[in-house]
TORMINU-748068 format. One record per residue (C-alpha): x, y, z. Coordinates in steps of 0.25 Angstrom, whole numbers, padded with zeros to 4 digits, always signed. Layout:
XYZ/...
END
This chain:
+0136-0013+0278/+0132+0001+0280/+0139+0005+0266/+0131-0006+0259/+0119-0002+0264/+0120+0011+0259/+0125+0007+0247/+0113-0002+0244/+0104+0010+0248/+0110+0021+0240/+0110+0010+0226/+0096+0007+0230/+0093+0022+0230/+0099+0023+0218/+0091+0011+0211/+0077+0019+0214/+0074+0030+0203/+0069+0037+0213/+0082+0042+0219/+0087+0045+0204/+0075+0053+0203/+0075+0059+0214/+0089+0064+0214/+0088+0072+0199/+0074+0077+0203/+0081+0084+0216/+0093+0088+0209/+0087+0094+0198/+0077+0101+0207/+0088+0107+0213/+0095+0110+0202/+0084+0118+0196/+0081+0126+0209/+0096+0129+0210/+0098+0133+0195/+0085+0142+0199/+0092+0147+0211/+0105+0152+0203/+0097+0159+0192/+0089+0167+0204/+0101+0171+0210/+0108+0174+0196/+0095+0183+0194/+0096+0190+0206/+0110+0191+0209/+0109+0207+0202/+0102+0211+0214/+0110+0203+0224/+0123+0212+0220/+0116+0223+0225/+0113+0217+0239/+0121+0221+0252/+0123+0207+0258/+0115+0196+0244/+0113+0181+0246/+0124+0173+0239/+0121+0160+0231/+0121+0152+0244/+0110+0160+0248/+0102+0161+0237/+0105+0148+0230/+0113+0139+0238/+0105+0137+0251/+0091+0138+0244/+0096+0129+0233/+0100+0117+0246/+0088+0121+0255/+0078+0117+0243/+0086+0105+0242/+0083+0100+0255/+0069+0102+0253/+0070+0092+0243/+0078+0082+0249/+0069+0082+0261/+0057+0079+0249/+0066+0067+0244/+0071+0061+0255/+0060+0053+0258/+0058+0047+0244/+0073+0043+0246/+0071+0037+0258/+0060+0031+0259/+0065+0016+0254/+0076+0016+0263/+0070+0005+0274/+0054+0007+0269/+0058+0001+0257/+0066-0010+0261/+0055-0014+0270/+0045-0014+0257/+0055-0023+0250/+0059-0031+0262/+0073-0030+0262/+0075-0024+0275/+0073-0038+0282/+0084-0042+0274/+0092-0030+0277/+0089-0033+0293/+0093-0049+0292/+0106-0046+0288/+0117-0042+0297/+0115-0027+0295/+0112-0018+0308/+0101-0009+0305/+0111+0004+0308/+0119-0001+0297/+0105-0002+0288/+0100+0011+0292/+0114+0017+0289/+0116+0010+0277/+0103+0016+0272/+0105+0030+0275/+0118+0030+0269/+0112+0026+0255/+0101+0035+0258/+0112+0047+0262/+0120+0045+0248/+0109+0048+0240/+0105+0059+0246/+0121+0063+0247/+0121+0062+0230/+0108+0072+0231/+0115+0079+0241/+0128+0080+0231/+0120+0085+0218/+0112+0096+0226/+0124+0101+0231/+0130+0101+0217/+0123+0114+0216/+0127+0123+0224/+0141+0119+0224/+0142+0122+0210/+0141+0138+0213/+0154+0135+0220/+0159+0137+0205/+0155+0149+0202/+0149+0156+0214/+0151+0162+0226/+0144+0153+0238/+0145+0149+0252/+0150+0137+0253/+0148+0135+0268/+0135+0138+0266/+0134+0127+0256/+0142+0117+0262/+0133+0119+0275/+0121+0119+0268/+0125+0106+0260/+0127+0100+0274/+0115+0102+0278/+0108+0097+0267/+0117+0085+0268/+0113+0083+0284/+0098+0085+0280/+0099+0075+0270/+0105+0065+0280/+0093+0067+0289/+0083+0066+0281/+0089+0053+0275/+0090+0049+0289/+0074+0052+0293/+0070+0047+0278/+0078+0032+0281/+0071+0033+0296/+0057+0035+0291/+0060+0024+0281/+0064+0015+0291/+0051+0016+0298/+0041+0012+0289/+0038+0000+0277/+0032+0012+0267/+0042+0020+0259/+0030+0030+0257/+0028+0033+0272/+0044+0032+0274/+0045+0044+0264/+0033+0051+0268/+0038+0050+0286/+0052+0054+0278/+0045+0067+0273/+0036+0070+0285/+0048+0070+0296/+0057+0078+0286/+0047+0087+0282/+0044+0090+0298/+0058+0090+0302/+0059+0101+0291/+0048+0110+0293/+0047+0109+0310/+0054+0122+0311/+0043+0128+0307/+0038+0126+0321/+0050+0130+0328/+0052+0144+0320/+0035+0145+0325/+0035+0160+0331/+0030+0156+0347/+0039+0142+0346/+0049+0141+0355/+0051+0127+0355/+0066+0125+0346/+0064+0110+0345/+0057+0112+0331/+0068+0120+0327/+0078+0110+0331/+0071+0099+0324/+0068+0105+0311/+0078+0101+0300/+0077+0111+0293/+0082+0121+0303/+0094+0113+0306/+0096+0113+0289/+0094+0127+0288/+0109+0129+0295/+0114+0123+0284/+0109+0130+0274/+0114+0143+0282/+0128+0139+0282/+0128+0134+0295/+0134+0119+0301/+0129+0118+0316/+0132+0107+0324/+0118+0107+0329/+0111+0106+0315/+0122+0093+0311/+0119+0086+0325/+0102+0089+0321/+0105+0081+0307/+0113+0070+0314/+0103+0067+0325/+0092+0066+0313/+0100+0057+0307/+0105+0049+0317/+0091+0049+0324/+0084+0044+0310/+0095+0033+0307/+0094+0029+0324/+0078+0028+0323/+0079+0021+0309/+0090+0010+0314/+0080+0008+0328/+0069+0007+0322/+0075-0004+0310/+0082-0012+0320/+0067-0013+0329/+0061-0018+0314/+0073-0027+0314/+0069-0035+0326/
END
């Protein structure tokens, strides 16, 4: 049931134009700022020679290139999202879908799969890019792979907080606008654990973005994995709890 559920979600993602829309406008966003990115290292690349210890292409255009990316993901997520259960409410089809004999893990489930392969085909297209150096370039590729990782995990969590926040409310507008105000703080709070006199590590730990940022160096901690399952799984838990209350 789970599989159908998905299914149904991805085809109705797909229905909507804008999910079309969005996925060229990203991918030829990044497109552009990764053509860009080539043609400054091309230009440059005289006076890297010269250098004792030069930043490669994964340094200069591979990283970056991914670390925009997520930016931009973490402006679309919400617009994706928003419909997941907000929308069904506006439609009042979610009575339906809590009459039949569905549990609500397999609803939520079923939804963020749909939700998840989307964002895998975005996920595919961007990393097309970099992975096209491989041909004729000289790269890291642990450092890619890791950093792909990454953006896959923060993908996965915020598809996780995007279905929560949609999962609380009728509106889609105020589902995609909590979407954006809790990713948006989970991404900038390490400002106020990197404050000079802070000593408290907590804002550190929370932030996302500090746990992404291992990734992008090359790095697969245990700890930073463990941080993006419990976002997940705390998100999908808190959306299945508060569902099945609506439920009764």
């Amino acid at each position: 049931m789970i599989t159908t559920i998905a299914l149904r979600e991805f085809r109705n993602l797909f229905i909507s134009p804008l999910a079309w829309t969005i996925l060229a406008v990203i991918t030829a966003i990044i497109a552009y700022l990764f053509l860009i990115k080539i043609e400054i290292y091309i230009d440059i690349q005289p006076r890297l020679i010269g250098m004792k210890n030069p930043p490669g292409i994964s340094e200069m255009i591979i990283i970056p290139l991914l670390s925009e990316a997520s930016t931009l993901l973490l402006l679309i997520t919400p617009l994706i999202s928003m419909h997941l259960f907000s929308g069904e409410r506006q439609q009042h089809t979610l009575t339906l879908l809590f009459s039949s004999p569905i549990s609500i893990s397999e609803i939520v489930l079923g939804k963020y799969l749909g939700l998840l392969g989307f964002f895998i085909i975005l996920l595919g297209l961007i990393s097309l890019m970099p992975l096209s150096l491989l041909a004729g370039a000289t790269i890291d590729t642990g450092r890619l792979y890791a950093a792909l990782l990454g953006l896959a995990l923060l993908l996965a969590s915020f598809s996780a907080i995007g279905l929560l926040m949609s999962s609380l409310t009728h509106s889609p507008t105020i589902a995609a606008t909590g979407t954006f105000g809790v990713l948006l703080l989970l991404w900038i709070i390490d400002w106020a654990g990197t404050n000079p006199g802070n000593s408290d590590a907590l804002f550190s730990y929370i932030s996302i973005l500090r746990h992404q940022q291992s990734f992008m160096n090359g790095m697969v901690n245990s700890s930073d994995v463990f941080y993006f399952l419990l976002l997940i799984i705390t998100s999908l838990g808190l959306s299945i709890n508060h569902l099945d209350m609506s439920r009764r």
